[in-house]
C-alpha positions in Angstrom: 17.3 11.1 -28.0 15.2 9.1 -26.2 15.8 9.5 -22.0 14.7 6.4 -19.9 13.5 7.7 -16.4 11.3 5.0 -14.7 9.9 4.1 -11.6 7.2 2.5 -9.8 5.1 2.9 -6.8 4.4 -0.3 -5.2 1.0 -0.6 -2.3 -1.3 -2.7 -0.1 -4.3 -2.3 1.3 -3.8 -5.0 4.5 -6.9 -7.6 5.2 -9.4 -5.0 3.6 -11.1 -8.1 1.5 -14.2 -9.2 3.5 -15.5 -11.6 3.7 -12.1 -13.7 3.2 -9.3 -10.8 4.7 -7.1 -10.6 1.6 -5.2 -7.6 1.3 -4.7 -5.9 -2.0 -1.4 -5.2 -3.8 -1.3 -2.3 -6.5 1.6 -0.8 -8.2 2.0 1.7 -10.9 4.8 2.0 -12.9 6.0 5.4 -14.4 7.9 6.2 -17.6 8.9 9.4 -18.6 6.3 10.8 -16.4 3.2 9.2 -17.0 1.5 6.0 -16.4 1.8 2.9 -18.5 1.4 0.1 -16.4 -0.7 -0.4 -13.5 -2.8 -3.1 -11.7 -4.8 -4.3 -8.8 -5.8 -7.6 -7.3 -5.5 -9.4 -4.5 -2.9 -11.5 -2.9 -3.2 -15.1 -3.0 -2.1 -15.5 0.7 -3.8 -14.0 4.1 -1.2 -11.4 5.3 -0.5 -11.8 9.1 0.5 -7.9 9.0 0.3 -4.5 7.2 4.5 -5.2 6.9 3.7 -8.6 5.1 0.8 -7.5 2.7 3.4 -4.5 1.7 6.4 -7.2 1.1 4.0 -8.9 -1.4 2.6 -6.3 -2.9 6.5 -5.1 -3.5 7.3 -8.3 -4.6 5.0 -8.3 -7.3 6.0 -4.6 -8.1 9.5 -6.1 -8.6 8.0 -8.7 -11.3 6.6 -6.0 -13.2 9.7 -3.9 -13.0 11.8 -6.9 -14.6 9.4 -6.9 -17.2 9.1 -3.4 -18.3 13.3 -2.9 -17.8 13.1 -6.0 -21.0 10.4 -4.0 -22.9 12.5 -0.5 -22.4 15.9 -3.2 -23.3 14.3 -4.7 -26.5 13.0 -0.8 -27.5 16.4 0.9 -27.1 17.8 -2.4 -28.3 20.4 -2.0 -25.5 20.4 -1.9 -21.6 18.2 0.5 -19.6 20.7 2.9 -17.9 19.9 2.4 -14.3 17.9 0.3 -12.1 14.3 0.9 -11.6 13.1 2.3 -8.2 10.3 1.3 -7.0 8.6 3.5 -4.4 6.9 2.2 -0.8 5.6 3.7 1.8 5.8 0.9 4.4 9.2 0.8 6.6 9.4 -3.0 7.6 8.9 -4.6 3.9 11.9 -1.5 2.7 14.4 -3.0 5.3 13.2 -6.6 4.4 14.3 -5.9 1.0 17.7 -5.4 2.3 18.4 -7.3 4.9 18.7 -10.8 4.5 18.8 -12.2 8.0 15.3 -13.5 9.1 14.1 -11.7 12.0 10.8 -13.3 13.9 8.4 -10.7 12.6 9.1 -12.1 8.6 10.4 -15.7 9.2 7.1 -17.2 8.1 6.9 -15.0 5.1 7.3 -17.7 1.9 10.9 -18.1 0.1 9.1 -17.1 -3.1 8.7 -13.0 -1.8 11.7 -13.3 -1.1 13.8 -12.6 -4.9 13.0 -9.2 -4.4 16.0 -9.3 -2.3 18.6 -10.9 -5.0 17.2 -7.5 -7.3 18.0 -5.3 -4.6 21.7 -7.1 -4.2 22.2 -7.2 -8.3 21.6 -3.7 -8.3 17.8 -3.8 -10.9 15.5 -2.8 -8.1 15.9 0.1 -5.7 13.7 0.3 -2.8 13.0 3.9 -1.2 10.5 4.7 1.2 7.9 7.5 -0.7 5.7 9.3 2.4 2.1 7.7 2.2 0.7 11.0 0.9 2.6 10.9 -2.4 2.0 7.3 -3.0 0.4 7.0 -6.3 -0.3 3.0 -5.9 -3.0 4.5 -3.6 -5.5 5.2 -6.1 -6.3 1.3 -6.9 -5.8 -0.2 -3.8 -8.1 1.7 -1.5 -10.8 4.4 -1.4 -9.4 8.3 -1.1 -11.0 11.2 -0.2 -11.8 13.5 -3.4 -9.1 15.9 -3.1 -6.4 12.6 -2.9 -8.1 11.0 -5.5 -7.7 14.0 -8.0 -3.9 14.7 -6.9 -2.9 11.0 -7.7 -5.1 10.7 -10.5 -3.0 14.3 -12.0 0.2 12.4 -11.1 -0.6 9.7 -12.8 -1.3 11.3 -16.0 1.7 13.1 -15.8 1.2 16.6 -15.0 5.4 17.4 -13.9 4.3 19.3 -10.5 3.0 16.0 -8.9 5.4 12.9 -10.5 7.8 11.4 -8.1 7.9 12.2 -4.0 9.7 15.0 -2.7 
């Protein structure tokens, strides 16, 4: 029988575009193990911080997670079992996710970011922090040194040792 064990790993690289000082959002979403969706662009706003360009990125993670949750749905022809968790290695945009009282720091961030937060409350979308040296959204939204590069590349293809944080 067919298991359903998901999750995601949702990055940014903040204001690394230049000219211009976009950030890039990345994510990479997991099932049984091994990559199946990924992507990289970036954001269509200028992130005031590293907190903001994370809260995006996540945002868009979340979108993606809605999507693949109906694919998994339409395949087992019946709900997936739990919600998706997706991964992030920033601690501002976790809280954010949470808490729904503006605090100075994310008052200016767009209403639009913000459905991540109704996801979190349904229960589809768990945010937990994942230590920036496991994060497997790395890989496409900054350079890494070789040894990095090859351990998130392995984790992606879903060698068991290296799949989810510790």
């Amino acid at each position: 029988m067919f298991e359903f064990r998901g999750c995601g790993y949702s990055d940014a690289d903040w204001a690394g575009e230049v000219p211009g000082r976009k950030s890039t959002s990345g994510y990479v979403f997991m099932l049984n193990g091994a990559a199946v969706s990924w992507k990289s662009q970036s954001q269509p706003i200028i992130a005031l911080s590293t907190a903001e360009a994370e809260y995006v990125a996540l945002c868009e993670a979340t979108k993606e997670a809605l999507y693949l949750r109906k694919i998994v749905d339409e395949i087992l022809q019946k709900d997936a079992p739990e919600r998706t968790i997706l991964f992030e290695d920033n601690t501002a945009a976790e809280s954010w996710t949470r808490n729904e009282t503006d605090h100075s720091k994310s008052r200016h961030i767009d209403v639009r970011y913000h459905m991540i937060r109704d996801h979190v409350k349904k229960g589809n979308i768990k945010v937990e922090m994942c230590p920036t040296a496991e994060m497997v959204a790395d890989i496409i939204t900054k350079q890494l040194g070789p040894d990095l590069h090859l351990r998130t590349t392995m984790r992606m293809m879903g060698h068991a040792s290296q799949m989810t944080p510790a």
